[in-house]
C-alpha positions as a Markdown table, in Angstrom:
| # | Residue | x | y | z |
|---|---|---|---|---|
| 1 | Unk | -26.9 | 42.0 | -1.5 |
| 2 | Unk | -23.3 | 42.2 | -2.3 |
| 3 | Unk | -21.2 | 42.9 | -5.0 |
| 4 | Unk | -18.7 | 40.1 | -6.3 |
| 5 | Unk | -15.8 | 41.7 | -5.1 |
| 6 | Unk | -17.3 | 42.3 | -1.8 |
| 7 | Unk | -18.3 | 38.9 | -1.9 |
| 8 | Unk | -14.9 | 37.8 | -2.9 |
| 9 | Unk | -13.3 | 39.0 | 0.2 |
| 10 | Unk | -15.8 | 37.6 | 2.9 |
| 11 | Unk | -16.1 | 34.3 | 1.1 |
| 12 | Unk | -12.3 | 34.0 | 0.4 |
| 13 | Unk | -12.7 | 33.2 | -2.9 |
| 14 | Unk | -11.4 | 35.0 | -5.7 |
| 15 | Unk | -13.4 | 36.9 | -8.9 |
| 16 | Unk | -12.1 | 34.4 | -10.9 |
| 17 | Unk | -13.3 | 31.5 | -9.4 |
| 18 | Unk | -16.9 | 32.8 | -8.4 |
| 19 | Unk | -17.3 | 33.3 | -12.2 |
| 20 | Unk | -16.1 | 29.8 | -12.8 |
| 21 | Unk | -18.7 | 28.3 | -10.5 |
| 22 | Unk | -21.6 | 30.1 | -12.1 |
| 23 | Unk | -20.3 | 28.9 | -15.3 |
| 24 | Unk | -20.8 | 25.3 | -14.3 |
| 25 | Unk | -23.4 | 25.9 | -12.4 |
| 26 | Unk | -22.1 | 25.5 | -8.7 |
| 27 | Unk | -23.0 | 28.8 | -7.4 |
| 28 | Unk | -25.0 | 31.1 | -9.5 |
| 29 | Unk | -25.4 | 34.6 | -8.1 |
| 30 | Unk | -28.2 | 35.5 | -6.2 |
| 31 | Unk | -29.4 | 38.8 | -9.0 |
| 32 | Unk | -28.1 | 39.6 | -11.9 |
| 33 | Unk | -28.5 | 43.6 | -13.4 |
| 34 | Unk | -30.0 | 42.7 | -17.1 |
| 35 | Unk | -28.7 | 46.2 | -18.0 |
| 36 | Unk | -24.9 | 46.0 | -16.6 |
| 37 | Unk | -24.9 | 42.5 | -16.0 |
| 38 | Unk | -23.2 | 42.8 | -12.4 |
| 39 | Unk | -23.1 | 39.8 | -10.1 |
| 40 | Unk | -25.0 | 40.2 | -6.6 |
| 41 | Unk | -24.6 | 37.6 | -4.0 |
| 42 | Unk | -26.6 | 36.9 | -0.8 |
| 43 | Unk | -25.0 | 36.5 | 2.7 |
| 44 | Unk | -26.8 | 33.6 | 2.9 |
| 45 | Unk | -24.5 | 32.2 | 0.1 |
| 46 | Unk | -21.2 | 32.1 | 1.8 |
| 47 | Unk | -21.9 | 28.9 | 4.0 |
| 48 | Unk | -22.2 | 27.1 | 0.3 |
| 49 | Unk | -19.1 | 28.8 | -0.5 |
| 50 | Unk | -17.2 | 27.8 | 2.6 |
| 51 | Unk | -18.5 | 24.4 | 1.8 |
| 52 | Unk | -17.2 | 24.4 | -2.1 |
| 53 | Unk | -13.4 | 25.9 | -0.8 |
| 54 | Unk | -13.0 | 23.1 | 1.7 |
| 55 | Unk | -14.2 | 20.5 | -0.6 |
| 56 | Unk | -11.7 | 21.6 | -3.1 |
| 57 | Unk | -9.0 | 21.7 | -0.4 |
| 58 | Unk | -10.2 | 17.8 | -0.1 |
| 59 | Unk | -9.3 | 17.3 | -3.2 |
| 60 | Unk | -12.4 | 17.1 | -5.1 |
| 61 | Unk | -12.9 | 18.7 | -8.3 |
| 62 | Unk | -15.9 | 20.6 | -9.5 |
| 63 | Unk | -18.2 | 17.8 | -11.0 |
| 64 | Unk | -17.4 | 15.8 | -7.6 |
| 65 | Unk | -18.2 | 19.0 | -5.8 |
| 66 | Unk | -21.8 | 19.5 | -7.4 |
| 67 | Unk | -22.3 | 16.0 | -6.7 |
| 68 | Unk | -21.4 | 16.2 | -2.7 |
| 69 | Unk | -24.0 | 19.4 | -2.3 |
| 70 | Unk | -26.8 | 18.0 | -4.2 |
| 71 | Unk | -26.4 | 15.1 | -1.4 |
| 72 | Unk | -25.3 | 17.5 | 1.6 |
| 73 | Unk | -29.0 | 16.7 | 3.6 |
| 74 | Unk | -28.6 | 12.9 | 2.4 |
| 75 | Unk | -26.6 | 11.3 | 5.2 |
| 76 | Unk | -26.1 | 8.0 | 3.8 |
| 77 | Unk | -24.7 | 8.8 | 0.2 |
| 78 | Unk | -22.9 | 11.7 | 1.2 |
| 79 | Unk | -21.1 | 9.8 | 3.6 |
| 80 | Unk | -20.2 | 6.5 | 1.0 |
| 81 | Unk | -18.9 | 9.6 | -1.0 |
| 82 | Unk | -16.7 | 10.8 | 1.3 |
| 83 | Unk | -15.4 | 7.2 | 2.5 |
| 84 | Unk | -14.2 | 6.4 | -1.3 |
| 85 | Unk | -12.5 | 10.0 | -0.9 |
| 86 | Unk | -10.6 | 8.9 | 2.3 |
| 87 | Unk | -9.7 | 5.6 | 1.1 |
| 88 | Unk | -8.3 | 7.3 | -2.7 |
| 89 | Unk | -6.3 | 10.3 | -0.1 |
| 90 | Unk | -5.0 | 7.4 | 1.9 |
| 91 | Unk | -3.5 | 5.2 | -0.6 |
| 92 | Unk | -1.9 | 8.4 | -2.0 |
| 93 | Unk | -0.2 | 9.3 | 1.1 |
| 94 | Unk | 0.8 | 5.7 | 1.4 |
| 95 | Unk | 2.4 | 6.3 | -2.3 |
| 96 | Unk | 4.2 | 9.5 | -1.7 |
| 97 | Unk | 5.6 | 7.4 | 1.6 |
| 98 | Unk | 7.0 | 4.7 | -0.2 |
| 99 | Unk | 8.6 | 7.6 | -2.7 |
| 100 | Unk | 9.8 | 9.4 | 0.3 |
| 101 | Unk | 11.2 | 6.2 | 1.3 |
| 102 | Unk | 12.7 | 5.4 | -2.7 |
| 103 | Unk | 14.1 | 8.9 | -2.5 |
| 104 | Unk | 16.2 | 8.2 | 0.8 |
| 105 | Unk | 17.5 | 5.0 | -0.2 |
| 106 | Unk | 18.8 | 6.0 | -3.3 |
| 107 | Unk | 20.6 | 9.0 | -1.1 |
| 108 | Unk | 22.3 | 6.0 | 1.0 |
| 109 | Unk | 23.5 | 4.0 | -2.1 |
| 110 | Unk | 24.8 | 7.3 | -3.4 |
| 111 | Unk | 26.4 | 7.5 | -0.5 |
| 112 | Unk | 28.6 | 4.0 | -0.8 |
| 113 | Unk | 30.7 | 2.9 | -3.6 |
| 114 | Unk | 29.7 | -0.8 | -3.7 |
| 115 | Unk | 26.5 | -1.3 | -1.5 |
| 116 | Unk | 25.9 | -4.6 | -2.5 |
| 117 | Unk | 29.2 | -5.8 | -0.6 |
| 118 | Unk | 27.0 | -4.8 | 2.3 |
| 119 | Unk | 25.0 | -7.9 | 1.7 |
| 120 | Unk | 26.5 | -11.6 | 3.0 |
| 121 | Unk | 24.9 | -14.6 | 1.1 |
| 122 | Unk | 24.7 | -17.8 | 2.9 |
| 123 | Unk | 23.2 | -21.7 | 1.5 |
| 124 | Unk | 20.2 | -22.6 | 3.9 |
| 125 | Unk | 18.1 | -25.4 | 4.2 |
| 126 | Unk | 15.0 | -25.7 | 6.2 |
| 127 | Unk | 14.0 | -28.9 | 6.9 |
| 128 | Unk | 10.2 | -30.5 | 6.5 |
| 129 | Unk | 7.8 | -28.3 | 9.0 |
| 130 | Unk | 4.0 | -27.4 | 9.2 |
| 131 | Unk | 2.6 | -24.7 | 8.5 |
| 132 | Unk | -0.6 | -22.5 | 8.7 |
| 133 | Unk | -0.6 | -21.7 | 4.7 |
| 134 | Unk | -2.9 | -18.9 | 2.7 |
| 135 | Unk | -2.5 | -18.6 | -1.0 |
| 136 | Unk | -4.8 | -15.3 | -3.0 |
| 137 | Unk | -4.7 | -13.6 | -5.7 |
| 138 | Unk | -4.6 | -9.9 | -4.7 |
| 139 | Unk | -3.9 | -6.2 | -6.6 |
| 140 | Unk | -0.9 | -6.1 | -6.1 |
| 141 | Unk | 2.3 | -6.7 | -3.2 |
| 142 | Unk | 1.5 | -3.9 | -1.1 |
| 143 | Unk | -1.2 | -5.6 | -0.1 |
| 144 | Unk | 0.3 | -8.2 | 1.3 |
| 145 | Unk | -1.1 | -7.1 | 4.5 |
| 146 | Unk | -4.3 | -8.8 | 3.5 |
| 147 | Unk | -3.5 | -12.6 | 3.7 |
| 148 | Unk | -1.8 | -12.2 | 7.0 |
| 149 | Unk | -4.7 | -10.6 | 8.5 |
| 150 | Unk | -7.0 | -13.3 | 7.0 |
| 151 | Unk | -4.9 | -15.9 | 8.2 |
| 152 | Unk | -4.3 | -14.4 | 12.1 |
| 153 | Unk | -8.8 | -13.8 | 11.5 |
| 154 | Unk | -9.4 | -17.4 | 10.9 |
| 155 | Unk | -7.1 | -19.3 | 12.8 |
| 156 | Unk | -7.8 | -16.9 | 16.0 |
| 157 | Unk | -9.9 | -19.5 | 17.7 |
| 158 | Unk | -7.3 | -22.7 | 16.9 |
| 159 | Unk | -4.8 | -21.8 | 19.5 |
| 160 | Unk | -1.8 | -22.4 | 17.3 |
| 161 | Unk | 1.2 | -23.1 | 18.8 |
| 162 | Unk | 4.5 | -21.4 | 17.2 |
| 163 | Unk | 7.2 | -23.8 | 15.8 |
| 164 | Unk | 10.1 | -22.9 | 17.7 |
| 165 | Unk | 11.8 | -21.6 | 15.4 |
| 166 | Unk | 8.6 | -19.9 | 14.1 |
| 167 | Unk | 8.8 | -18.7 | 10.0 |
| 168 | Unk | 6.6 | -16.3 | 9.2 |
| 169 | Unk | 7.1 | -16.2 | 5.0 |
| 170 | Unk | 5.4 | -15.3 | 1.7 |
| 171 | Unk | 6.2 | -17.3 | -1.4 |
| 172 | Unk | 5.8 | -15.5 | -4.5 |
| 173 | Unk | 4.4 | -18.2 | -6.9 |
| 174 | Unk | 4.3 | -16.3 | -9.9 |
| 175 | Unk | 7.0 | -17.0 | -12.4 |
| 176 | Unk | 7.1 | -12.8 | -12.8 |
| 177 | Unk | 6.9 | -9.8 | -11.0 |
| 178 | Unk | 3.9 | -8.5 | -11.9 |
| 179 | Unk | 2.0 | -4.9 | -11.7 |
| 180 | Unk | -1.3 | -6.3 | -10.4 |
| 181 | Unk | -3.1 | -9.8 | -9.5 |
| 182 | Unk | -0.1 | -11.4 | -7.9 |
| 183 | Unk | -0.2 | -14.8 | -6.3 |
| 184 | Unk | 0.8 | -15.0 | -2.6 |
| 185 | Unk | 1.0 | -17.7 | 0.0 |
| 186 | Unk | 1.5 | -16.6 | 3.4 |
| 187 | Unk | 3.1 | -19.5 | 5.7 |
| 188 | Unk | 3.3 | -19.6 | 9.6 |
| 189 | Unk | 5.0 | -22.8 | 10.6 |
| 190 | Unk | 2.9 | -24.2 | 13.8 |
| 191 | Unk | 2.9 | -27.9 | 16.0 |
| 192 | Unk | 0.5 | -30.0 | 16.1 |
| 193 | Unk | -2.4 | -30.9 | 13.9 |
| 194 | Unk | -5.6 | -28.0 | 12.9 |
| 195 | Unk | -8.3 | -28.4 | 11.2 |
| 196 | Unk | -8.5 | -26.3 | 7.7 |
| 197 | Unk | -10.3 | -22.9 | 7.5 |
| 198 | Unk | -12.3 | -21.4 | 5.3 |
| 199 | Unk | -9.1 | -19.9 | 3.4 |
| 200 | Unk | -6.3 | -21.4 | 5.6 |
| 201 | Unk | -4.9 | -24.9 | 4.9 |
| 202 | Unk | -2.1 | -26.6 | 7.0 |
| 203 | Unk | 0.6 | -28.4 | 5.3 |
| 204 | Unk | 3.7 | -30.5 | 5.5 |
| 205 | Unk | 5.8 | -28.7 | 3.8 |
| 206 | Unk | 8.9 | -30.3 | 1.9 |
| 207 | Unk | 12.8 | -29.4 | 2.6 |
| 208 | Unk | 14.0 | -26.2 | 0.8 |
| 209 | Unk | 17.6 | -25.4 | -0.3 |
| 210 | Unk | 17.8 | -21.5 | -0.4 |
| 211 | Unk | 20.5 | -18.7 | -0.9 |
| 212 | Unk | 19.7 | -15.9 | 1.1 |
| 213 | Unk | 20.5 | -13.2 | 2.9 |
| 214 | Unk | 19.2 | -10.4 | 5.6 |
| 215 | Unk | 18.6 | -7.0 | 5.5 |
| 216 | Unk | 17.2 | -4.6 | 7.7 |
| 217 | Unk | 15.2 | -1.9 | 6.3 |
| 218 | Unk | 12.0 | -0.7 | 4.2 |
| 219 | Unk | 11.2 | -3.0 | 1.7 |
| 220 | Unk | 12.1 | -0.2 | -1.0 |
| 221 | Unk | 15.6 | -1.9 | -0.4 |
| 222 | Unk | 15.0 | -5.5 | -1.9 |
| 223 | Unk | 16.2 | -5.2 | -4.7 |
| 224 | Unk | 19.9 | -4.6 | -3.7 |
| 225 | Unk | 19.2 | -7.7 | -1.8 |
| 226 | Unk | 18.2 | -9.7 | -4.6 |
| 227 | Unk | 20.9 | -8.5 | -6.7 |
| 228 | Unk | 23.2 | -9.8 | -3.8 |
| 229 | Unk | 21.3 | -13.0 | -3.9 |
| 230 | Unk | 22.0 | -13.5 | -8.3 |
| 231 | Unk | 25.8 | -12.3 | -7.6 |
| 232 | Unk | 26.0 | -15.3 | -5.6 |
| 233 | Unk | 24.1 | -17.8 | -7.4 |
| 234 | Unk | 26.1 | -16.9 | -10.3 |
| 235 | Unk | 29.5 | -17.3 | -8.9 |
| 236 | Unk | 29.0 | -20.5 | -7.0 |
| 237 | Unk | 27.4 | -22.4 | -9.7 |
| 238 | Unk | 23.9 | -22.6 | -9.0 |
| 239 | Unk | 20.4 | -22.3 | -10.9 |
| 240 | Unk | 17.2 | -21.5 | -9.4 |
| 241 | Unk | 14.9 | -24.3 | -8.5 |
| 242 | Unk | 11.4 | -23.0 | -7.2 |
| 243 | Unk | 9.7 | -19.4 | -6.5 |
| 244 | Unk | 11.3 | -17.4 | -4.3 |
| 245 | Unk | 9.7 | -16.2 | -0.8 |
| 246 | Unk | 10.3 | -13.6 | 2.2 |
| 247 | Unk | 11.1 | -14.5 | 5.6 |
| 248 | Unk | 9.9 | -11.6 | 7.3 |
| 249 | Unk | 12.1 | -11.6 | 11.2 |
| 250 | Unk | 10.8 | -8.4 | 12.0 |
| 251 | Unk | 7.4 | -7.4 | 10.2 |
| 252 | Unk | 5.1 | -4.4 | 10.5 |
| 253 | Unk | 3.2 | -6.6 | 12.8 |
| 254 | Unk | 6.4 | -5.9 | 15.6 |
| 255 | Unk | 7.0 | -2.3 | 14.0 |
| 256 | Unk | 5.5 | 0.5 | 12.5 |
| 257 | Unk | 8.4 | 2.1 | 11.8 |
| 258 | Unk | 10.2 | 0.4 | 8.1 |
| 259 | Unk | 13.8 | 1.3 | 9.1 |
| 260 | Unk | 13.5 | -1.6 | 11.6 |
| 261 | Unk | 12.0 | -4.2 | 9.5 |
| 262 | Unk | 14.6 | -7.4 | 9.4 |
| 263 | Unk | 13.3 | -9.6 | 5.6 |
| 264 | Unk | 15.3 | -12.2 | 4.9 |
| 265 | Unk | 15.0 | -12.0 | 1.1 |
| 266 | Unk | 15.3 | -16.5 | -0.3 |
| 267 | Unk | 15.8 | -18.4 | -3.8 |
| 268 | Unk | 15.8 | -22.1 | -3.8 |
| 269 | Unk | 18.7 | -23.1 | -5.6 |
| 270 | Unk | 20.0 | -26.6 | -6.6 |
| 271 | Unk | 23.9 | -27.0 | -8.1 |
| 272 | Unk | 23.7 | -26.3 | -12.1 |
| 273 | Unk | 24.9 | -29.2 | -14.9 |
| 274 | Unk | 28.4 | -29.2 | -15.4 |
């Protein structure tokens, strides 16, 4: 048997939190003196406290812990367990990315007096074109992701042929930005004639007066783009006349890495009441 302090040092866990996992019952000691009320562990112990330190180093706290060893011979729900784990670590790391990313951007506006005279506004139209079109509901923008790979899923066995040029785009149809359950419509303009999908429907879609403009970067930077975009609506006498949507020239799906990404950020506009 061995002492708590001896057990301490071959377990790598301190005094303090062996006697906070017999409190809640995660790892009682092995014997207990009724007279001095020493701890005693067993060798045979330390494997279930390697187990606890590297599920805390995981990230999972004590109840979660309890839970994962009570399942540890159980294949099947200890490894759903772990899978929701991954998935929650995952879309933290993707968070602290898009901080990291924040965090830089703002260091490069500090950097320039004006950065918004960076951006050149220009009046577009695009003329009537089909298009491969998906419209959801999902969380929230980041997952954008989604309805393109949805849309590239379903119309996989069409052949569709590119429009030369080819838009790839997301309208925004809400009338808001919102925190969650935003409405999307991803649009590939194609030739030729498909038959709908399951989710995929192909339109003729109208002519589109826009002010735009391009700018290369992570996505983080949009909104110096869209202030760009109002400057110039403002002082050319324009209103907005439709939701707003992203033509993406270079996407994630040419690039993993967001410094290269080329969005081309687009309001339809129409000449105000004078």
């Amino acid at each position: 048997m061995l002492k708590i302090g001896e057990f301490s040092k071959l377990s790598r866990v301190s005094i303090r939190m062996l006697r906070r996992y017999n409190e809640v019952g995660l790892l009682l000691p092995a014997e207990t003196d009724p007279i001095t009320g020493y701890r005693y562990y067993s060798e045979d112990q330390l494997p279930a406290a390697g187990r606890i330190t590297a599920l805390r180093d995981m990230g999972f706290g004590l109840a979660a812990i309890e839970q994962l060893l009570a399942t540890w011979k159980e294949p099947v729900a200890l490894e759903a367990i772990l899978d929701a784990k991954q998935a929650q670590l995952q879309e933290e790391a993707a968070l602290a990315q898009r901080r990291l990313r924040a965090l830089e951007t703002l260091r490069q506006r500090l950097r320039k007096e004006d950065n918004a005279m960076d951006y050149t506004v220009n009046l577009k139209t695009l003329p009537q074109r089909q298009a491969a079109c998906l419209r959801m509901t999902i969380p929230n923008y980041d997952q954008e992701g989604t309805l393109w790979q949805i849309l590239m899923r379903e119309t996989a066995h069409l052949d569709l042929q590119p429009d030369d040029p080819c838009y790839c785009s997301v309208t925004f149809h809400d009338g808001e930005f919102k925190e969650r359950d935003v409405d999307l419509e991803a649009q590939k303009t194609v030739r030729g004639q498909y038959p709908d999908t399951e989710h995929v429907q192909f339109k003729l879609l109208p002519p589109v007066t826009f002010a735009s403009t391009v700018y290369q970067g992570p996505y983080e930077k949009i909104g110096e783009a869209n202030a760009a975009v109002a400057a110039w609506v403002r002082d050319n006498g324009y209103t907005y006349d439709g939701p707003a949507f992203n033509i993406y020239h270079i996407s994630p799906h040419e690039t993993k890495d967001p410094e290269q990404f080329v969005t081309e950020v687009c309001y339809p506009v129409k000449k105000a009441d004078t």
